[in-house]
FIDREN-20113 format. One record per atom (N, C-alpha, C): residue in three letters; x, y, z. Coordinates in steps of 0.05 Angstrom, whole numbers, plus 5000, padded with zeros to 4 digits. Example, Ala and Ser with C-alpha at 12.3 -4.5 7.8 and 13.67 -1.06 7.14 Angstrom:
BEGIN
ALA526448865156
ALA524649105156
ALA526449345156
SER525749555142
SER527349795143
SER525850015157
END
This chain:
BEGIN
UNK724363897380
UNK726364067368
UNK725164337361
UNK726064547369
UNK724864787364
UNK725564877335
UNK724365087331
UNK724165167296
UNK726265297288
UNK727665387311
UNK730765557300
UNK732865317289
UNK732465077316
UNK734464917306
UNK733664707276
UNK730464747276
UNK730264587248
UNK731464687236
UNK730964947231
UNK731865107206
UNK734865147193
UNK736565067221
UNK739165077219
UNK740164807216
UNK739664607210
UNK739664287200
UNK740864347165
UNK742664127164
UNK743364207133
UNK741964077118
UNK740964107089
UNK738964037078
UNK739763657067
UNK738463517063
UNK738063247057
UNK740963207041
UNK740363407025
UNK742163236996
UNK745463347005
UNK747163477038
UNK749263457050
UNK750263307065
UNK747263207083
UNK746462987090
UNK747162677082
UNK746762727062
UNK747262427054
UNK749662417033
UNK750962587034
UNK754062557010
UNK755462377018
UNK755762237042
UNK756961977042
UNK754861757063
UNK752461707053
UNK751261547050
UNK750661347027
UNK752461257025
UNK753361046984
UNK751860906995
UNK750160787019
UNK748760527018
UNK745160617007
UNK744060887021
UNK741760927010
UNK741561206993
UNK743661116973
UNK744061276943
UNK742761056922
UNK741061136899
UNK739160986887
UNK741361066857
UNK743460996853
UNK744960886835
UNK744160796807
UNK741660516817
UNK740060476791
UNK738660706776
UNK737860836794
UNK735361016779
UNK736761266765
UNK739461336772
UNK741361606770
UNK742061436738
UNK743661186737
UNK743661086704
UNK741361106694
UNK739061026706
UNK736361056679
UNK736361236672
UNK736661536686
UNK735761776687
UNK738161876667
UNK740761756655
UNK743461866642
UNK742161746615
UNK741361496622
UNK740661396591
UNK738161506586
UNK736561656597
UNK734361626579
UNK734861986576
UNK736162086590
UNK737162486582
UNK738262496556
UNK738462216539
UNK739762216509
UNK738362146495
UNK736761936506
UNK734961736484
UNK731761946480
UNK730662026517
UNK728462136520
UNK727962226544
UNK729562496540
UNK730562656563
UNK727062756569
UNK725062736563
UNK722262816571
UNK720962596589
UNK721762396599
UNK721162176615
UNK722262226642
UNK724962366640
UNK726662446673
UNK725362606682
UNK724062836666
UNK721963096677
UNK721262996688
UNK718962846668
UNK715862706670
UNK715362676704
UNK716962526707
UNK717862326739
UNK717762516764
UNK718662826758
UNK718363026788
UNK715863016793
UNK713162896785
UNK711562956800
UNK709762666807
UNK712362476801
UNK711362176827
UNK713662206851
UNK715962466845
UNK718262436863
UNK716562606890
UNK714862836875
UNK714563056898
UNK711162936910
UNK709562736890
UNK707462676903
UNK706662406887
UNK707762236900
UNK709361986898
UNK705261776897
UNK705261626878
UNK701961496869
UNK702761256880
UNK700861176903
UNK700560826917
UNK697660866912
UNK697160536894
UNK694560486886
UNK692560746865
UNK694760816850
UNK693560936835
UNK691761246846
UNK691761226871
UNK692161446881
UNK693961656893
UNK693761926900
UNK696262096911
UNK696262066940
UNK698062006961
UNK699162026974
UNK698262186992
UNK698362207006
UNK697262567034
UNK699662647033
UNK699462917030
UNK701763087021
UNK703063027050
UNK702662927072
UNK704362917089
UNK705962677090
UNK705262527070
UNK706962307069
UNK709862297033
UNK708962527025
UNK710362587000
UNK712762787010
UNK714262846991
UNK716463006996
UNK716163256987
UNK716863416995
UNK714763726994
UNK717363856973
UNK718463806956
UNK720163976944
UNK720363676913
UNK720963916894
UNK721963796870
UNK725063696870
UNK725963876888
UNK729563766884
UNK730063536889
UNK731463366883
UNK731263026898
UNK734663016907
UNK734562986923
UNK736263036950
UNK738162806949
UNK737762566929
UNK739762406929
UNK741962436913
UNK744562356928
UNK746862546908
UNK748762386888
UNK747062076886
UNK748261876867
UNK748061986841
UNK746562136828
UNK748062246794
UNK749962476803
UNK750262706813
UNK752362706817
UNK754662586821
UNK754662426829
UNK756962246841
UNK759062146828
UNK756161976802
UNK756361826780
UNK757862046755
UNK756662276755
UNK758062356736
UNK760562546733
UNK760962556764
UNK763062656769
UNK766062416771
UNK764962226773
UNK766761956769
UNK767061936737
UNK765561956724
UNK765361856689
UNK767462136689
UNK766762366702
UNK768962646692
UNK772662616696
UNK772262456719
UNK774862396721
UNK775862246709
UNK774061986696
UNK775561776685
UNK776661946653
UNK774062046649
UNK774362156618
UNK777262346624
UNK777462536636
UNK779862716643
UNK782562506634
UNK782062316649
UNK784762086655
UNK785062036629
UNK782762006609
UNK783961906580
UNK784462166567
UNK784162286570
UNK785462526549
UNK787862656561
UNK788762656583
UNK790362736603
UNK793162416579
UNK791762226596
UNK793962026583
UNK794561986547
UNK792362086525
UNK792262136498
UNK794862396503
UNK794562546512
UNK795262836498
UNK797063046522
UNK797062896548
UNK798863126568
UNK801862956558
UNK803463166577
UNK806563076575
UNK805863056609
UNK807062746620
UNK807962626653
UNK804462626667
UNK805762496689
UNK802862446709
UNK802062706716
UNK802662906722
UNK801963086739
UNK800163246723
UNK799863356696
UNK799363426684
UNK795763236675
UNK796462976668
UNK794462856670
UNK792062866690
UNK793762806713
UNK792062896733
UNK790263216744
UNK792163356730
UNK791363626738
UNK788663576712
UNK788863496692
UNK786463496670
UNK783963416681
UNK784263066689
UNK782763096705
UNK781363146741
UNK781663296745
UNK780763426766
UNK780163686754
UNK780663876732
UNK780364116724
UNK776664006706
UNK776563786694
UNK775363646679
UNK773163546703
UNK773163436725
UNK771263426735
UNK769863606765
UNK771363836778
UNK770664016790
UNK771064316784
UNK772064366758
UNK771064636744
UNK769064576719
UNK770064436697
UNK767964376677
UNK765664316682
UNK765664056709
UNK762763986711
UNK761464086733
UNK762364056766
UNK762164196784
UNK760964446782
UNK763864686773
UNK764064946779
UNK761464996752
UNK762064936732
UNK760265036710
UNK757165066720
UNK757364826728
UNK753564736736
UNK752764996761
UNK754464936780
UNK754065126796
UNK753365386783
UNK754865556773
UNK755165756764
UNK752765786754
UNK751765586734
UNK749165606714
UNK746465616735
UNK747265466752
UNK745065346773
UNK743865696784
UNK746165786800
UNK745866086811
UNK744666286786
UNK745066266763
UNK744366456747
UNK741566386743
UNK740266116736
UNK738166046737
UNK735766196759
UNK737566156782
UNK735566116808
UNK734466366806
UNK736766586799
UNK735066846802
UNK733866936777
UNK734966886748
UNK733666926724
UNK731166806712
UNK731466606723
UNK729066456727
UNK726466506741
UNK727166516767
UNK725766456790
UNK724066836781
UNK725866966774
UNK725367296771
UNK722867266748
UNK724267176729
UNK723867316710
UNK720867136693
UNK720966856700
UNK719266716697
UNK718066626711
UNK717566566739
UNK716466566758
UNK715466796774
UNK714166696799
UNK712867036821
UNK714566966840
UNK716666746847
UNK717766746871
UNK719966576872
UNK722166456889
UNK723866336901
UNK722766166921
UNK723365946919
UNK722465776954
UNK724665706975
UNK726965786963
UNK729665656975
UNK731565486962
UNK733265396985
UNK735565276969
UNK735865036959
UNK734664856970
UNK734164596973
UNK731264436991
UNK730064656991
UNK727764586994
UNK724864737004
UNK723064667017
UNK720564857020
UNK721665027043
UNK720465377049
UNK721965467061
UNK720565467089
UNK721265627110
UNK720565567137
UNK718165737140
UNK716365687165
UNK713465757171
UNK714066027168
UNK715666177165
UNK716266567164
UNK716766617133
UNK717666517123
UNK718066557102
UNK715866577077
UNK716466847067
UNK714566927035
UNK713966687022
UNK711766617015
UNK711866296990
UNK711866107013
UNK711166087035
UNK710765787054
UNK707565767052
UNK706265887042
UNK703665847045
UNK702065697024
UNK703065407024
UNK702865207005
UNK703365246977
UNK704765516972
UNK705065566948
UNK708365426935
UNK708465406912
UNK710065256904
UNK712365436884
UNK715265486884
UNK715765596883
UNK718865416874
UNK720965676851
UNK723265506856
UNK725165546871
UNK727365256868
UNK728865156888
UNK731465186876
UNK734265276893
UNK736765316875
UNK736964956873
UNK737064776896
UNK737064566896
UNK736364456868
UNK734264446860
UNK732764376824
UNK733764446810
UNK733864676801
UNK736464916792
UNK739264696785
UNK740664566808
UNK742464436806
UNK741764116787
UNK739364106801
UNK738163846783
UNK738463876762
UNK737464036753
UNK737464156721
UNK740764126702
UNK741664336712
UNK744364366713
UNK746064116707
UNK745763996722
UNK747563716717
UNK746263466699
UNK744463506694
UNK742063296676
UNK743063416651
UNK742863686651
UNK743863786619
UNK746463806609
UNK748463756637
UNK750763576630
UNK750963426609
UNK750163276611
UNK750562956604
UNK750162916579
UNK748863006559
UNK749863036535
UNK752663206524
UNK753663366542
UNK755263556534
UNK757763376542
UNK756763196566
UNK759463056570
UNK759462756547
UNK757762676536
UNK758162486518
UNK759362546487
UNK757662846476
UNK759062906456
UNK762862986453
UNK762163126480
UNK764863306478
UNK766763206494
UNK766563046509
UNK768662916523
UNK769762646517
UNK766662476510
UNK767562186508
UNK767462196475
UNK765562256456
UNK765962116428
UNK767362366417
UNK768162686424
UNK769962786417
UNK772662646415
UNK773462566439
UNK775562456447
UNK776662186431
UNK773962016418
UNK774661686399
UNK774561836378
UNK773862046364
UNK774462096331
UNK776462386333
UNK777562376347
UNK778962626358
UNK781462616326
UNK782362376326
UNK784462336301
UNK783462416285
UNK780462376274
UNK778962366245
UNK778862636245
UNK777162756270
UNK775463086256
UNK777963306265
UNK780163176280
UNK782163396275
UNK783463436244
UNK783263306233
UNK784863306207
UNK783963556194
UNK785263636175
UNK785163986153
UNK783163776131
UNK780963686126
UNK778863656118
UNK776863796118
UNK774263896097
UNK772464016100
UNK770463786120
UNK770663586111
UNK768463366125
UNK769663346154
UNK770663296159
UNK772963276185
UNK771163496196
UNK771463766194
UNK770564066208
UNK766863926211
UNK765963836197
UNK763263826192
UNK762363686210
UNK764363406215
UNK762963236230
UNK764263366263
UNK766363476269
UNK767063556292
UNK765363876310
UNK764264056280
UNK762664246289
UNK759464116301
UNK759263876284
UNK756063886287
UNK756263696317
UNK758463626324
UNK758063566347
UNK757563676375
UNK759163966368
UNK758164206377
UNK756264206387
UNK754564236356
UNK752264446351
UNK750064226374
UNK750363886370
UNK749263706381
UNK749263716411
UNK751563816423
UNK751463796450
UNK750664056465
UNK750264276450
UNK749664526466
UNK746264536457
UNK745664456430
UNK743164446437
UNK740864256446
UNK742263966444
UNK741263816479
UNK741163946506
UNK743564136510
UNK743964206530
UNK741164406531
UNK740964646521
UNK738364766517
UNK736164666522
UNK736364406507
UNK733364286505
UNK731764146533
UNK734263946544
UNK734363886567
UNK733464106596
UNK735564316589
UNK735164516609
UNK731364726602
UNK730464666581
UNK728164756570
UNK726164586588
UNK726164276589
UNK724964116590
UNK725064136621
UNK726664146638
UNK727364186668
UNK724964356675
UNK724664576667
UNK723964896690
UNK720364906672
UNK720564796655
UNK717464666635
UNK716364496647
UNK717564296662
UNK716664166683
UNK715064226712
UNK715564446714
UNK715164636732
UNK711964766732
UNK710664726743
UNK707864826747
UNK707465146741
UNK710265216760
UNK708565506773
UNK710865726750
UNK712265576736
UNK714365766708
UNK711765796688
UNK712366006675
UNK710966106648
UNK712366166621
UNK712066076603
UNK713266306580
UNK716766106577
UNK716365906589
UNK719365676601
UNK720665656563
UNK718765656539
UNK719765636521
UNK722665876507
UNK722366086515
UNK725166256524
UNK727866116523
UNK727565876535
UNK730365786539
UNK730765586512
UNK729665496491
UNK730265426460
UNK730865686455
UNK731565936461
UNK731666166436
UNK734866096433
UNK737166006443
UNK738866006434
UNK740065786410
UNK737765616411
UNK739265416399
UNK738765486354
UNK735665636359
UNK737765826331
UNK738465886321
UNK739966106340
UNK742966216342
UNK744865996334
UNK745265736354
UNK746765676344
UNK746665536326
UNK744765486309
UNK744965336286
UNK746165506264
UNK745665746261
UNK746465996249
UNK749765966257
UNK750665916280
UNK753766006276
UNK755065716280
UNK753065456279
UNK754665196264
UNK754565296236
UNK752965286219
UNK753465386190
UNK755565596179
UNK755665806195
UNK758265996184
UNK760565856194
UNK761065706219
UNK764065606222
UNK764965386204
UNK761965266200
UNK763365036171
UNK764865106152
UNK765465386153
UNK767565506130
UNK769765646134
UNK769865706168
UNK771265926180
UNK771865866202
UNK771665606210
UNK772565606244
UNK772165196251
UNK774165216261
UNK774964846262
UNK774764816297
UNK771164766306
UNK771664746336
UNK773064446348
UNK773664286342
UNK774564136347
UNK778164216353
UNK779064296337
UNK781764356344
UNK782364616361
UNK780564726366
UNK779765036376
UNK778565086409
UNK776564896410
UNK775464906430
UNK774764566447
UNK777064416433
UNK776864186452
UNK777464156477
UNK776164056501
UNK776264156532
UNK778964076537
UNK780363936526
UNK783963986536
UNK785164116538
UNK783864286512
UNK786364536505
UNK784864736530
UNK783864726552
UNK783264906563
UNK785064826596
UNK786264646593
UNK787764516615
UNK789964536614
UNK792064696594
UNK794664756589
UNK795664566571
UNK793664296553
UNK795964216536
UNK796164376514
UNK797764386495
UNK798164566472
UNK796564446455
UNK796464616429
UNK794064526412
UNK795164326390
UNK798264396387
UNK799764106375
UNK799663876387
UNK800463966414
UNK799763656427
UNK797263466431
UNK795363666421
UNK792563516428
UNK792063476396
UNK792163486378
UNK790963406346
UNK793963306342
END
């Protein structure tokens, strides 16, 4: 096969979007439960993914996978299924008719989680790759024998980028979709405690999200200075404390009300 047509091959992880038989399923749940319990273990792991230890020794790089991105598309998959289910219960809590439900979820799992990640993923690749890094390697993986950065140097990937991106999901989808959604009766109420326990859930899911996304690109050999990405979280600790007196995110900013139900109908 000549090098034009390698190059024009679509990368692994398009490849295999409907390959459900060698999608590693198990390892995409370990990797959800432990992004809550001990989101520093899922890092840990990119560098038995990219230079994989038999017998306690490394591998010949020709037998390892030359990129950090992991190309299997079972957590996506997975948590784009958990997006829709979750959609379906707040859709069926709080829309008026099926159609409406339905539009929640699908708005709930290919803009919220999908479109968002994406979005974050692209801003990464170049803010990142710019500003904390010396280079780019590509999209999904090491780049071709012409290309700047092929010269065993290691470099980032939008592909990882997306890794990232959807790993730091997953707290945001537990606070704010699924246990927003079971105390949704309690912390909507005109209570000061009510606001307290519905803000700090907030405050809980955006700065996992940080931390997670911290922990991602820190993982990373060839990033510097990766601690940058905690500077927001406090900020937001600063504006969980002022809304405890001035602002009720639960009735305000719950992901329904961003799907057309009204805000009576959802509290």
């Amino acid at each position: 096969m000549s090098p034009r047509r390698s190059n024009m091959r679509l990368p692994p992880f398009f490849r295999r979007l409907f390959k459900f038989k060698s999608m590693d399923f198990e390892t995409a749940v370990w990797e959800m439960t432990q992004l809550v319990f001990a989101p520093k273990k899922v890092f840990r792991n990119i560098y038995y993914h990219k230079r994989p230890l038999a017998h306690d020794r490394l591998l010949p790089v020709s037998e390892t996978k030359n990129s950090y991105h992991r190309a299997d598309p079972a957590f996506t998959y997975l948590l784009l299924i958990f997006q829709l289910m979750t959609g379906l219960a707040w859709g069926v809590a709080y829309a008026d008719g099926a159609g409406l439900t339905i539009q929640i979820s699908l708005f709930f799992a290919f803009v919220h989680f999908l479109g968002i990640s994406l979005l974050v993923s692209t801003l990464m690749y170049f803010l990142v790759g710019r500003v904390l890094g010396k280079r780019r390697q590509g999209l999904f993986g090491p780049p071709g024998p012409n290309t700047p950065g092929s010269r065993g140097e290691e470099a980032l990937e939008f592909g990882y980028c997306f890794d990232v991106a959807i790993r730091a999901f997953v707290p945001v989808w537990l606070f704010l979709y699924v246990l927003q959604f079971l105390f949704m009766p309690l912390i909507a109420r005109d209570y000061w405690v009510s606001n307290l326990c519905g803000n700090t859930m907030y405050l809980l899911a955006l700065s996992y999200y940080f931390v997670i996304t911290f922990l991602g690109y820190n993982a990373l050999p060839t990033l510097s200075k990766t601690e940058v990405l905690l500077a927001p979280i406090p900020v937001l600790a600063i504006i969980w404390l002022i809304s405890l007196f001035t602002f009720d995110c639960a009735t305000n900013l719950a992901p329904v009300l961003w799907c057309g139900v009204g805000l009576r109908k959802a509290v």
